[in-house]
Structures are given as structure tokens and as C-alpha cells.
C-alpha positions, 0 to 999 in steps of 0.5 A, spaced: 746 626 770 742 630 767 741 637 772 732 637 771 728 634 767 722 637 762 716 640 765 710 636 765 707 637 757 701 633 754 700 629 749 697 629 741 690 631 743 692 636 748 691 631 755 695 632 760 701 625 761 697 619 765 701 619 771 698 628 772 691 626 769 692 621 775 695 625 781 690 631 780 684 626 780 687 624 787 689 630 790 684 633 794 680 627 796 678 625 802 682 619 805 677 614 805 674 615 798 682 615 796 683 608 800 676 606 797 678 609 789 684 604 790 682 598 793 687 600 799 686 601 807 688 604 812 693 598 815 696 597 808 696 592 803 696 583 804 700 579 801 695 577 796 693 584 794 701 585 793 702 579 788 696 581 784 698 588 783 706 586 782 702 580 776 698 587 774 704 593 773 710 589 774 716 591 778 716 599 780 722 601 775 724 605 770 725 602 764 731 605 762 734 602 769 734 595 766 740 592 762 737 591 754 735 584 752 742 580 750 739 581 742 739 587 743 746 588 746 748 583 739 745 588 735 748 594 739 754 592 737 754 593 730 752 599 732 758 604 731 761 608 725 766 603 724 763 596 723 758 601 718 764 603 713 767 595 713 759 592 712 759 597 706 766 595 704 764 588 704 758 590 699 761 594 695 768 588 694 762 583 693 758 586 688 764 588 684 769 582 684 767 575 685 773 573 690 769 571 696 775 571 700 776 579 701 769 579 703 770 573 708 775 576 711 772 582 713 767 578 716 771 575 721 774 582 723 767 584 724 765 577 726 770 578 732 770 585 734 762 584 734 762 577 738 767 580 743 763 587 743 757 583 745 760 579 750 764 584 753 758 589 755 754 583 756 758 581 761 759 588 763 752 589 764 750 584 768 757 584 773 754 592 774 747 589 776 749 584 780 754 589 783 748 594 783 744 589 787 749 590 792 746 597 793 738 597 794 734 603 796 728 600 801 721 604 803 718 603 810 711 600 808 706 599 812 702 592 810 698 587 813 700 580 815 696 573 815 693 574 822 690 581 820 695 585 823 699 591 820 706 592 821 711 597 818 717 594 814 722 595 809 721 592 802 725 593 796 723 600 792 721 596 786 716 590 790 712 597 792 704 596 789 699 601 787 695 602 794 702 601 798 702 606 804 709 608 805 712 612 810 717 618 808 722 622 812 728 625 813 733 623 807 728 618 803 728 617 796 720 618 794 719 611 792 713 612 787 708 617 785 705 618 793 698 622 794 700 624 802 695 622 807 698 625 813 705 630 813 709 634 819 712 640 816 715 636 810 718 638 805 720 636 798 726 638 793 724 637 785 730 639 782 729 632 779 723 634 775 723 641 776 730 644 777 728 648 783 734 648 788 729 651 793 725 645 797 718 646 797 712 644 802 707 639 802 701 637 805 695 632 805 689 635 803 685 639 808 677 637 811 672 639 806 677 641 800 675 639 792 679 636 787 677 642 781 681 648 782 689 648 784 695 650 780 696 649 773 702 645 774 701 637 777 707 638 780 705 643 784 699 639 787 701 640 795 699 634 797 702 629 791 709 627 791 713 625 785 717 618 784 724 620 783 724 627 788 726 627 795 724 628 802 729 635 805 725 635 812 719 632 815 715 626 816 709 624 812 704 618 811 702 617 804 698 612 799 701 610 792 698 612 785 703 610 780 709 605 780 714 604 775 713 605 767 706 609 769 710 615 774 711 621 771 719 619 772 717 613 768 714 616 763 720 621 762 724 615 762 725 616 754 727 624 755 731 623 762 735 618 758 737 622 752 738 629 757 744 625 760 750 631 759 756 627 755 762 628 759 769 630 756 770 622 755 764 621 752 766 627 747 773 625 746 771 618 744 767 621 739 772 626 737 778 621 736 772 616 731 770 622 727 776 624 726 779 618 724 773 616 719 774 624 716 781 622 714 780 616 711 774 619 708 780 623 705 785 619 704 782 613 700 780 618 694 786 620 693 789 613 693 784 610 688 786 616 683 793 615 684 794 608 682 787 608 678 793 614 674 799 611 674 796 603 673 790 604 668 788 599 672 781 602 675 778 595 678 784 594 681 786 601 684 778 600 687 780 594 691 786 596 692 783 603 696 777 599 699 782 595 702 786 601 704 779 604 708 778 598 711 787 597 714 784 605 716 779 603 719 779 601 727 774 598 728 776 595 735 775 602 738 769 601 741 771 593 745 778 596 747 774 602 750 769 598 753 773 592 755 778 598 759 772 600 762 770 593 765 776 592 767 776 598 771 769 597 774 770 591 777 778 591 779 774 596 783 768 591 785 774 587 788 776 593 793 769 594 795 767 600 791 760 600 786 760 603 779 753 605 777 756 609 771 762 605 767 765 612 764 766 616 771 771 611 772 776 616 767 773 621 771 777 618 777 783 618 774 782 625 772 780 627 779 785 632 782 781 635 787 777 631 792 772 634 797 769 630 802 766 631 808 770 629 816 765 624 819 767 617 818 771 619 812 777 623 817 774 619 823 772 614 825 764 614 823 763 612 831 761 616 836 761 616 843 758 622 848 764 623 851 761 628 856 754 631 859 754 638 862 750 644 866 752 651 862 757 650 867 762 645 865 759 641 871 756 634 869 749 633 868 744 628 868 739 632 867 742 634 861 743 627 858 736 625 860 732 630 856 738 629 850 735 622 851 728 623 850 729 627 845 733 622 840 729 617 843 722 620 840 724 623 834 721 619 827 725 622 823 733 620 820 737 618 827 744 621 826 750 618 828 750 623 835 742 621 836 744 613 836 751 614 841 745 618 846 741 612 845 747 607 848 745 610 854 740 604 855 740 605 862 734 612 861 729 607 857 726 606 864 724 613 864 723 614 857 717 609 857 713 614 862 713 619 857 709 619 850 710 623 844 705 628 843 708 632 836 715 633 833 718 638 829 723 636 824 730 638 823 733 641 816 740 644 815 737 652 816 735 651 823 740 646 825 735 643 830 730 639 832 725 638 837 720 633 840 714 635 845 712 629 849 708 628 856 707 625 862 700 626 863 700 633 864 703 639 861 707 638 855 714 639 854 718 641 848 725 638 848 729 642 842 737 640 841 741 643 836 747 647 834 750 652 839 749 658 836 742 656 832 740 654 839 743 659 843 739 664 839 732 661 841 734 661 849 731 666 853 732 662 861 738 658 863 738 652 868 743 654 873 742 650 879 735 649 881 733 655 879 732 658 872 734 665 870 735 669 864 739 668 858 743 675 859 749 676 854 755 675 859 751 667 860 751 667 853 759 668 851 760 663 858 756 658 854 761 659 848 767 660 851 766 652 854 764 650 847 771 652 844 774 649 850 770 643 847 771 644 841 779 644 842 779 638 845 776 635 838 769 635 842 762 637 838 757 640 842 750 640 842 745 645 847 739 641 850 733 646 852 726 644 853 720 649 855 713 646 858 706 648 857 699 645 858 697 641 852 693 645 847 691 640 843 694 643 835 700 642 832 706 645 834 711 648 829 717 651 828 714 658 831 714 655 838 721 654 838 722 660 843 722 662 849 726 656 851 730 654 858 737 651 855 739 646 860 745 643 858 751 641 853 752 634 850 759 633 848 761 628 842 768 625 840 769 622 833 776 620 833 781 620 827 782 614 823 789 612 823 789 610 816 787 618 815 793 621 814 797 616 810 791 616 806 791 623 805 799 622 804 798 618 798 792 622 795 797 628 796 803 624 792 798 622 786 796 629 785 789 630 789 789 636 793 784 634 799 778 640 801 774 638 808 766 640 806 763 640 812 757 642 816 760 641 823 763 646 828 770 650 824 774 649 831 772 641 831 774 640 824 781 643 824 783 639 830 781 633 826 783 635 820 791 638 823 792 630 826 790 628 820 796 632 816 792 637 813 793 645 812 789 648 816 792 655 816 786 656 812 779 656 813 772 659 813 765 658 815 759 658 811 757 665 812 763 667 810 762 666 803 754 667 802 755 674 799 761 674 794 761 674 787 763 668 783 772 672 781 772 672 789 769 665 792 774 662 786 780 666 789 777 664 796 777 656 795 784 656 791 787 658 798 783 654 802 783 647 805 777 647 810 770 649 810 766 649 816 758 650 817 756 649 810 749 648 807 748 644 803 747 649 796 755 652 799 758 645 799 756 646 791 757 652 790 765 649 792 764 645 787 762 649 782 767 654 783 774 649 783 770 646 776 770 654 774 778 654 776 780 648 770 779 642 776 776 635 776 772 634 783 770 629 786 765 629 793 765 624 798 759 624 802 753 620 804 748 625 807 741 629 805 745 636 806 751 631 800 746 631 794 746 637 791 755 638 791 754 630 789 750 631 783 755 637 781 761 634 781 765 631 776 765 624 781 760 624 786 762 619 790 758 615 797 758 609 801 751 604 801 750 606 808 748 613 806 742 616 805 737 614 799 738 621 796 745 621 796 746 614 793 741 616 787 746 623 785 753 619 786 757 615 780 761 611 785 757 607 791 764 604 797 762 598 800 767 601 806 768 608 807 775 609 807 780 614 803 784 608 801 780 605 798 779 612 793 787 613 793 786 605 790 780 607 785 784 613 782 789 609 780 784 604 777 782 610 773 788 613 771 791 605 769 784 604 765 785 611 762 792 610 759 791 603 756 785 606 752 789 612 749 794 606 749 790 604 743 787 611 741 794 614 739 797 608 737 791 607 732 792 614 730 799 614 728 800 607 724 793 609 719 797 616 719 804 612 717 800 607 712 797 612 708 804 616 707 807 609 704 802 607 701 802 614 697 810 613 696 809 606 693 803 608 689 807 614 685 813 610 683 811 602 683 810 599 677 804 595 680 800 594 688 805 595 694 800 590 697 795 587 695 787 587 697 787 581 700 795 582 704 792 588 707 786 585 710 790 579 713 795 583 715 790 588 719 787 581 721 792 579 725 794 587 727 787 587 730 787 580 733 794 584 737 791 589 740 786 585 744 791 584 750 791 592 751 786 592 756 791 588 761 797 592 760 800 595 766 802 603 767 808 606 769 809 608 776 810 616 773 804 616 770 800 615 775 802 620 779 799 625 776 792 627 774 790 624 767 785 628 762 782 627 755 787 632 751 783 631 743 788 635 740 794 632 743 792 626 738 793 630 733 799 632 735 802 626 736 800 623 730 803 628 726 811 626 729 810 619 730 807 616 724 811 619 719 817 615 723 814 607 721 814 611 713 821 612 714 822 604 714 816 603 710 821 606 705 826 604 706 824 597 705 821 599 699 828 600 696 831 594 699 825 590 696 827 594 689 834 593 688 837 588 694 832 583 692 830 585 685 824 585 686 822 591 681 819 589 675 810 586 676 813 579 674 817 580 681 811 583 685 809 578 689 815 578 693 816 585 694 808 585 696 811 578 702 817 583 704 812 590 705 807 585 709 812 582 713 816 589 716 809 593 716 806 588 720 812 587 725 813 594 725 805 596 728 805 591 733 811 592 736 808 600 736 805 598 742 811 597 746 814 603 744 807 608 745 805 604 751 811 607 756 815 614 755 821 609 758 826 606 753 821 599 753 824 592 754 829 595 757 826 601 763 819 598 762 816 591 761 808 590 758 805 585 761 805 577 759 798 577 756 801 583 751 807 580 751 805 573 749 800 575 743 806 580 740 810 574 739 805 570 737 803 575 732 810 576 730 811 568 728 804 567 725 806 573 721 813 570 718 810 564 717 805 565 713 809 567 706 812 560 707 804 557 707 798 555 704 795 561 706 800 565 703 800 562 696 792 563 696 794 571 697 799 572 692 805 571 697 811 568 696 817 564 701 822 569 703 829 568 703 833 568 709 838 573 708 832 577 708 830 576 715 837 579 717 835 586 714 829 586 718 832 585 724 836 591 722 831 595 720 826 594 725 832 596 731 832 602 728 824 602 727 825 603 735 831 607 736 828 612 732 822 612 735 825 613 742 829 619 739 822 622 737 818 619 744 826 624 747 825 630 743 816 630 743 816 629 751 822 634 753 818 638 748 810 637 749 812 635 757 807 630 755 807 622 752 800 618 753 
């Protein structure tokens, strides 16, 4: 994901994008000449007006979010180097020489790795919508139905019109670009568009105001707000300008595709490709001289080397790729977990730190109020009562404490006396909020909060009847029986209230003094009894886990220590605002628990651990959770979590459960192994085949193979491969984290590939002076001996490199790759004895041979497990 987008520019003639060129011509209107300009009304749209806009504009989406036309898909896939270097090979042998054969089989390879690539991302893609659609972000809109009524309700984010009018609170996605037409302290973070981590205020235009003048920037237009942005804090009514295609997020489509930061999959991927293309672009040279020298024969030697660059060519390394991935996603689909972003399934299995927050992940996400108290300890029905009307009127985003206050249905009776005058929304710098109702006659502010944040607005205290000052011995009594609480497990927030007599002007964040604290609210989240076991597992499978969480530190290490966690150490927010990057990372190394955190200090825990060499995952779900969710390497959320938060994660649960993550790790790391399975083995066997190829070329009076034989041969090494995707992993190689290592590729190819040589060779001396086949009149029989051991030699390759145990002894591949070996297998030694062979200049081979091979390919496997023995005990690692 890209951190910000680019900055508003203009285009050829020095005009400013259509979206801004609107949203400035809007900013200052008035409301009704806005309404009147967009042919809207204050009671919102009906139904005819909305499927006449839809007809109009079309759905509101960014265009990049919609999987491309299937055509589009199939001409994608001849789209990678590979299928490039064979289409241009194909040409060139057609040009050349008039056997069509070699050109036809090189279309078959292309044909199937095309038809395959193209129906595995077809089918991947429309798997990933269905399973998006499962996750859809909705927005509260008021519109009017067929007696002429409105009323507000949730439609889908892309059934928003122009001229909607949309209501925005705490934690909503900005659905559309929106010119605000009413707003209470809201304030809008544009990192998005901007890079700004800090909020900024927004505000609908004041009576009397003009539309020239303002900012230079469109973005800083006060009363617009921007698809894509999100809302920090507040509440706002606004009307829409723009949707889809025709928002400035929709016109930054293009560049916010291309801005998308490749991750070290994407770059190894890449690696591994070029490399590869690189060495064949070496190696077939030096072939073509060799034999062209020693043969004189330049137009064979051309085939010969043609045939060579295409044997060296992987082209099935974009479908195992993608076929691994899908696989991954939806075997996780199955587990109840969304992958917005194939690639982040990799990221997984490399996750070795997860952070997550406590509620609902640890606990079990229902909270009850357990106890409502005097600032005695004593219970209180007035403090319940005034904790009731406060949850009750606020507009803003309920959290789970508000909705286990408004279980207590039994204080609607007296809710239904009061009404509501203003509000004044929470954010996670004050840690409270505040609603003003009244009853007929004065006002009364109603503010519940943290403690401390509270505790610092108080100036009186209820005790008794009477109120009295707030003094500092009161203050730390207070304290100390929220630490008794806290111990016990129990959150706890302060109710305060003031009243005044109506004033009739908005109340803000000033008039949040002076207040009389009237009592405690005490919450109990229990743990699950699947935490600890899930924690366990996570712990065996090398994943450390970090509690980041904005609670009380006394609630969370009581919660963390019955789970099985280390809590010996743990910090507050406060504690690490001040140090320098060497002193947080030496901070987060040693500890587990971090209490009180704001939502920029969650992420810098997360940049730190990625500065310290770790992978990180974050599990959370609320407005304060974006940023760290953005930052980490899998940001990961649930479908009930705030818009904001499913926008910045990778991977969405269905089922917040920390089993379900231990699962997907695994996943990861399953479909990490089957892609480097194919990566190395395809590595090592071109570095082999180069080597004999080089051997043969120096001394045999004639080809060691073929053109043709080298192209059926890598046909059929290909059709092998497909079963990769569903092989199994060792349970040792999943008990660790697995990253992308491009130099260990390298590394690898080097000691394994020279080891298929060693019995190329040796095949070579027996084809030459067991069989005699060491003359050109006999070179058809030498070519049948070499097709047969290579190929038997690279398929078995699978089942030596895919375990680091002895294979069908200590470790079995599964049935479908099993099966296709051996089908592989006898197709290969039938086909000297068939038409097919005698086409390709092939030769029946007799039974004595077959004895050999059977030697020479037990040894092929005994030596390769000593090499595998000696590289791993060397290098402390295999895949």
C-alpha cells in the first residue's frame, strides 16, 4: 500500500483536476443555492433521482478496484519475460527451418502455461470478489421514500449518487468527495492524499462567506472532505460532488496503482526471473559456438541452442506462483479469513511478531458493566444513570462499554425526559466525551471518560448529597480503587456531569471544566479460553506476541498473565513519546505489553520491531488501529471493525479468534515452500543441464540431443511440475518463520545442480562405450538413453528438494504430485518405443538398459541426499 498519494497538480493547459475545479466551485456556497446547484434537497434523494444518477455516473468505484475484462486477463498472461523469450524463439526456428514440429510444440508449452495462467487468475480474481463482497463498507444516508418521507439508512458505499446527503462519524470511510453542510468538532485524517499523519478540522462554510478566495491547496478547502480520507473524530452532515471515476481519488486511480510499494515477495519474484533470463542469455551463446566449432554445422548448432534457451526457460513460473497464492487464499476463505492482497499471504508465513490489541482478541469481545460506584466504592444508581444518558445521546461510534451500559434497558423511562442539546465527540487525545441534554431547564454536560483524563477536568466531587471540592487526597482515593478494580480485571471509567443554564451556542471541548465527578463504571471483558492455547501454538511456530492497546496497563497485564503471557515487562504510551529510535527499539525488544497507547505510538511499535529485521503483523479493528495497520507488514482486521481499519488491513477474519491467525500462518508458510519448491528446483536442473550440455557438446561427434527431444522432454518436465501447488510441507518447516533469502538461490543452485551432471555424465560414457553408441550413425540411440535418464532425473528433482528428510522414506509428497510423477515417468520410457519417437529421431532401447538406469538413478538420489546432509548441516537451511 502506498503511504500517501501525490499532491493535487493540473493538467496540459494549466486547469486544476475536475474533482478540485468542482469541490472549490462548491466550497462556500450557501447550503440551499449547494442543494439547488445539485438538484438535491435537504430530505435527501428518491428513488428515481438515484437510478438516474446511477444510469448517469455509474457505480461509485475506483476503477483500479474492479477485476479487468477476462480478455484482458488472457492477454495478461502472455505478459511475463518467459512466454516472450519462447514466442521469439518460436519465430525465429519458423523462420529458419521448415519442420513445424519444434514451432508446435512450443506452442503447446505456451498454449498450456497461458491457458492455465489465464484460468487460474480468472478464477482467483473472481473468488477474491466474491470473497471481498463478503466485507462491504456501507454509509448512512438520508434519502426519501415513496410517501415523501426521508429517513436515514445504510446503502452500500458504491450505490452513493451525486447530490446524496451522507452522514459522517467516528471512524467512517469518506464515501465520496462530500461539501460538508453541517459538522461538530470533526476532524479528517488525509494521509491518504496528503501524508499528513496529524488530523485536520473541517467545518461547513460560515453565513455570508464567498467561494473566491481560500487556500491555494483544494485539499485544504475547510468544508470539503475527500473520497478515500477518513473521519478521526465528530459528526457532519454533508452532500456529495463527485463519485467514483470522477473524485480526485478516482482520478489518481492510475498513479495510486503505480505507487503501490513492491514487497520482498514481489522483489524476489523478480530477482529469481531476471536472473534466470540473464543466465540463459549467457549460456546459450556459448553453446551455439561450441557446437557450431566442433560440428561445422552452424544451422543445427542454431537449433540446437534455440532448443537449449527454451529447456532453460521457466515459463510455469508465473502459474505456480499464482496457483500457490490462490490456493492459500481461499484454503483461508474456508477458515473464515478474507485476502484483499494475494501476496500478503507470504507475508504470513514470514510474520515472526504479531501485535494485536486485548479486546476481543484476548477476551471475549462482550463486555458487561459489572459495577457502578460513588467515588466511595459504594454502588450507585446515580452514577449508572448519568453513564446511561451519556451512551444513550451520543451520535458518535458506540464502543462495546457504551453498548454493555445500554443493556441496562430498564433507564430508558428516564432517558425519554430528556433531550439532546449538543455534543462533543471523543478522540484518543482526550480519551472522553461529552453530551449536553436537558430536561426543560438548564443544561446539563454529561462527560465520561478515562480516569486520569478525567480526573484532570474535575474540580468537585459528589459525596453523598453533598458535593464538595475535588482535593488531591480525594483524587488518589479515587485512584486507589480504580487499581483495586483494575486488579480484578475491571476497566473503569469516571462519570462527571456540570449544569448551567441554556445558553444557546455550541458547547466545545473548552466547557469541559469545572465539573462534579459523580462516579465509577466498572467493565469486565473476560478472557477466552481458547487464548492461551492459541497463544501457545503461536509461541511453537516462532511468532512472539506484542499487546498494543490503548486500555488500562493494570487491566491488561491481569488479562495478559491468565492468557500465558510475559508481563514482567510493560510500558505506557507516555513512556516512550520522548526516546530516540536506538532507545524504543531496545525498549520494544524486551517488552511484551504497551498500555495506553495512542494511535501514532502503536505505529511507531511497529516500525521499530521492522527496523530490528522482524516481520509484523497487527490485529486490530478500530479508528485509533489504522495507522499501525497501515505500517505493518500484514495488517490484519475482522469485518465488524471500523471502515477506516478495513481499508488499511491486507487480510479481513470473519471470526476474530487467534486460531484462526495460527492457521493462516501456517498457510503462509505452506504456500511459501511449495513456490520456492519449484523456484530452486528450476534453478538447480537449467544450472545441470547447461553443465551437460557443455560436457557432451566438447567431445561428441554429433547433438547430445536433438532440438525436438529437448523440447518434448521440457514438455513433459513442465506438465510434472503442475501438481506443486498441492504438495504438503514438513511439520519442522513449519515451525518457523520462512522469509524470501535471493541469494540463497544462487547458493543453492551451485551445490545441487552440478549433481544431476555427475550422472548425465555418466550416462553419456555408458551410452558411448556399453551401448556403442559412439559413432553419428548411432547417435539416435545415444539421444533416446540421454532423453530418458534427464528426464527421470528432473522429475524425481521434486522429491529430493521438497523435504530436507530422506524422501519416500522419512517424507512422502502428496498423491496428486506422486501420481503425476509416475505418469510422467512412464510416458517418458514409452515414448522411444512409439511413433511419437521415431518422428523425433528416437529409437527403442534395450532392456538391459533400463537396469542401469535404475542404478544410475539410485545413485542420482543417494548423492543428492549426501549433498542436501552436508548443505544444510552447513547453511542451517534447505527451502
Amino acid at each position: 500500500m502506498s503511504k500517501s498519494l501525490p499532491t493535487p497538480g493540473r493538467d496540459a493547459v494549466g486547469a486544476p483536476p475536475p474533482a478540485l475545479a468542482a469541490a472549490r466551485a462548491h466550497a462556500f456556497r450557501d447550503n440551499a443555492a449547494l442543494l439547488d446547484a445539485l438538484q438535491s434537497s435537504a430530505g435527501g434523494l428518491d428513488a428515481e433521482q438515484i437510478g438516474a444518477r446511477l444510469q448517469r455516473d455509474g457505480l461509485n468505484e475506483v476503477s483500479r478496484e474492479k477485476p479487468p475484462h477476462w480478455s484482458l486477463q488472457l492477454l495478461r498472461a502472455f505478459r511475463n519475460p518467459f512466454i516472450v523469450v519462447l514466442l521469439v524463439l518460436a519465430g525465429v526456428q519458423l523462420a529458419t527451418d521448415d519442420d513445424l514440429t519444434g514451432p508446435i510444440i512450443i506452442a503447446v508449452m505456451v498454449g498450456i502455461s497461458v491457458v492455465l495462467s489465464f484460468t487460474q487468475e480468472y478464477r482467483s480474481s473472481r473468488a477474491a470478489e466474491q470473497l471481498k463482497a463478503m466485507v462491504r463498507n456501507t454509509a448512512t444516508v438520508l434519502r426519501r421514500a415513496s410517501d415523501g418521507h426521508s429517513e436515514a439508512i445504510e446503502v452500500p458505499v458504491r450505490e452513493l449518487v451525486v447530490g446524496d446527503i451522507v452522514h459522517l462519524a467516528a471512524g467512517d470511510m469518506v464515501p465520496a468527495d462530500l461539501r460538508l453542510l453541517a459538522a461538530k468538532d470533526l476532524f479528517i485524517s488525509q494521509a491518504i492524499l496528503t501524508g499528513e499523519s496529524v488530523p485536520v478540522e473541517k467545518a461547513a462554510p460560515g453565513a455570508g462567506r464567498q467561494a473566491e478566495g481560500g487556500p491555494d491547496n483544494p485539499l485544504d478547502l475547510p468544508s470539503v472532505c475527500y473520497m478515500g480520507t477518513n473521519v478521526v473524530s465528530g459528526t457532519a452532515s454533508a452532500v456529495v460532488l463527485a463519485t467514483g471515476a470522477r473524485s480526485y481519488l478516482g482520478s489518481l486511480a492510475h498513479s495510486m496503482a503505480g505507487a503501490r510499494v513492491q514487497t520482498s515477495f514481489d522483489r524476489g519474484i523478480r530477482s529469481v526471473s531476471w536472473l534466470l533470463i540473464r543466465f540463459m542469455a549467457v549460456m546459450v551463446p556459448v553453446v551455439f559456438l561450441i557446437n557450431g566449432l566442433d560440428k561445422h554445422d552452424w544451422t543445427q548448432a542454431f537449433l540446437f541452442a534455440l532448443s537449449i534457451a527454451v529447456g532453460l526457460t521457466p515459463e510455469m513460473l508465473p502459474l505456480i506462483v499464482t496457483a500457490n497464492l490462490s490456493k492459500g487464499a481461499l484454503a483461508m476463505s474456508r477458515r473464515k479469513v478474507v485476502v484483499k492482497r494475494l501476496n500478503a499471504i507470504q507475508n504470513f508465513g514470514a510474520m515472526d511478531v504479531l501485535c494485536t490489541d486485548k479486546t476481543g482478541t484476548l477476551t471475549l469481545d462482550r463486555i458487561v458493566l459489572e459495577r457502578h460506584l460513588d467515588l466511595d466504592g459504594e454502588e450507585s444508581g446515580e452514577a449508572l444513570e448519568y453513564g446511561y444518558l451519556n451512551s444513550r445521546f451520543q451520535t458518535g461510534l458506540k464502543n462495546l462499554m457504551d453498548k454493555a451500559v445500554l443493556a441496562h434497558r430498564d433507564l430508558e423511562a428516564t432517558a425519554t425526559r430528556y433531550r439532546v442539546v449538543d455534543e462533543i465527540p471523543f478522540d484518543f487525545q482526550r480519551r472522553r466525551m461529552s453530551v449536553v441534554v436537558t430536561d426543560g431547564g438548564d443544561d446539563l454536560l454529561i462527560c465520561k471518560g478515562a480516569v486520569e483524563e478525567m480526573l484532570s477536568i474535575c474540580a468537585h466531587a459528589r459525596v453523598g448529597d453533598a458535593t464538595a471540592p475535588m482535593t488531591d487526597a480525594r483524587r488518589e482515593a479515587i485512584r486507589e480503587i480504580t487499581h483495586r478494580l483494575n486488579d480484578d480485571g475491571l476497566r473503569v471509567l469516571v462519570v462527571a456531569v456540570r449544569r448551567e443554564p441554556p445558553r444557546g451556542q455550541p458547547y466545545g471541548v473548552a466547557d469541559e471544566v469545572g465539573l462534579v465527578a459523580v462516579g465509577l463504571l466498572a467493565f469486565l471483558d473476560p478472557p477466552k479460553d481458547s487464548a492461551a492455547t492459541a497463544i501457545r501454538a503461536l509461541h511453537q511456530h516462532g511468532v512472539a506476541v506484542k499487546v498494543i492497546t490503548g486500555d488500562n496497563q493494570a487491566v491488561t497485564r491481569k488479562i495478559c498473565r491468565e492468557v500465558g503471557l510475559d508481563v514482567a515487562h510493560s510500558v505506557e504510551g507516555r513512556e516512550i513519546e520522548t526516546l530516540d529510535d536506538a532507545a524504543l527499539d531496545e525498549l520494544v525488544k524486551r517488552t511484551t505489553v504497551f498500555a495506553k497507547m495512542s494511535p501514532l505510538q502503536k505505529a511507531s511499535v511497529v516500525r521499530s520491531l521492522q527496523r530490528q529485521g522482524h516481520t509484523v503483523g497487527f490485529l486490530g479493528d478500530g479508528i485509533n488501529d489504522a495507522p499501525a495497520l497501515h505500517d505493518a507488514d500484514v495488517g490484519i482486521s475482522v469485518d465488524t471493525a471500523t471502515d477506516i481499519a478495513k481499508e488499511s488491513a491486507d487480510i479481513i477474519l470473519l471470526e476474530k479468534n487467534l486460531m484462526v491467525l495460527e492457521e493462516g500462518v501456517l498457510e503462509g508458510r505452506v504456500t511459501f515452500g511449495n513456490i520456492m519448491k519449484y523456484i530452486k528446483m528450476t534453478a538447480s536442473s537449467n544450472f545441470g543441464n547447461v553443465f551437460s550440455v557443455l560436457v557432451a557438446s566438447a567431445f561428441l561427434p554429433f547433438l547430445p540431443m536433438l532440438p525436438l527431444q529437448i523440447l518434448v522432454q521440457n514438455l513433459l518436465y513442465d506438465i510434472s511440475q503442475l501438481s506443486i501447488p498441492f504438495d504438503r510441507m514438513d511439520e519442522d518447516y513449519l515451525r518457523l518463520p520462512r522469509k524470501w533469502d535471493a541469494g540463497d538461490i544462487g547458493r543453492f543452485m551451485v551445490w545441487i545442480g552440478p549433481v544431476s551432471s555427475i550422472f548425465d555424465i555418466t550416462t553419456f560414457w555408458l551410452m558411448w562405450h556399453v551401448f556403442g553408441a559412439n559413432a553419428p550413425e548411432h547417435q539416435s540411440l545415444f539421444q533416446s538413453g540421454w532423453f530418458i535418464e534427464g528426464l527421470l532425473s528432473q522429475t524425481l528433482i521434486v522429491h529430493m528438494i521438497r523435504t530436507r528428510r530422506i524422501p519416500f522414506l522419512q517424507s512422502v509428497a502428496s498423491a496428486p504430485v506422486l501420481g503425476l510423477t509416475l505418469a510422467i515417468i512412464v510416458i517418458g520410457m514409452l515414448i522411444p518405443f512409439s511413433a511419437l519417437g521415431a518422428k523425433i529421431g528416437m529409437v527403442p532401447l534395450p532392456p538391459i538398459y533400463f537396469a542401469w538406469l535404475a542404478l544410475t538413478l539410485v545413485s542420482y538420489c543417494v548423492l543428492t541426499q549426501l549433498v542436501k546432509v552436508i548443505y544444510i548441516r552447513r547453511y542451517g537451511r534447505w527451502l
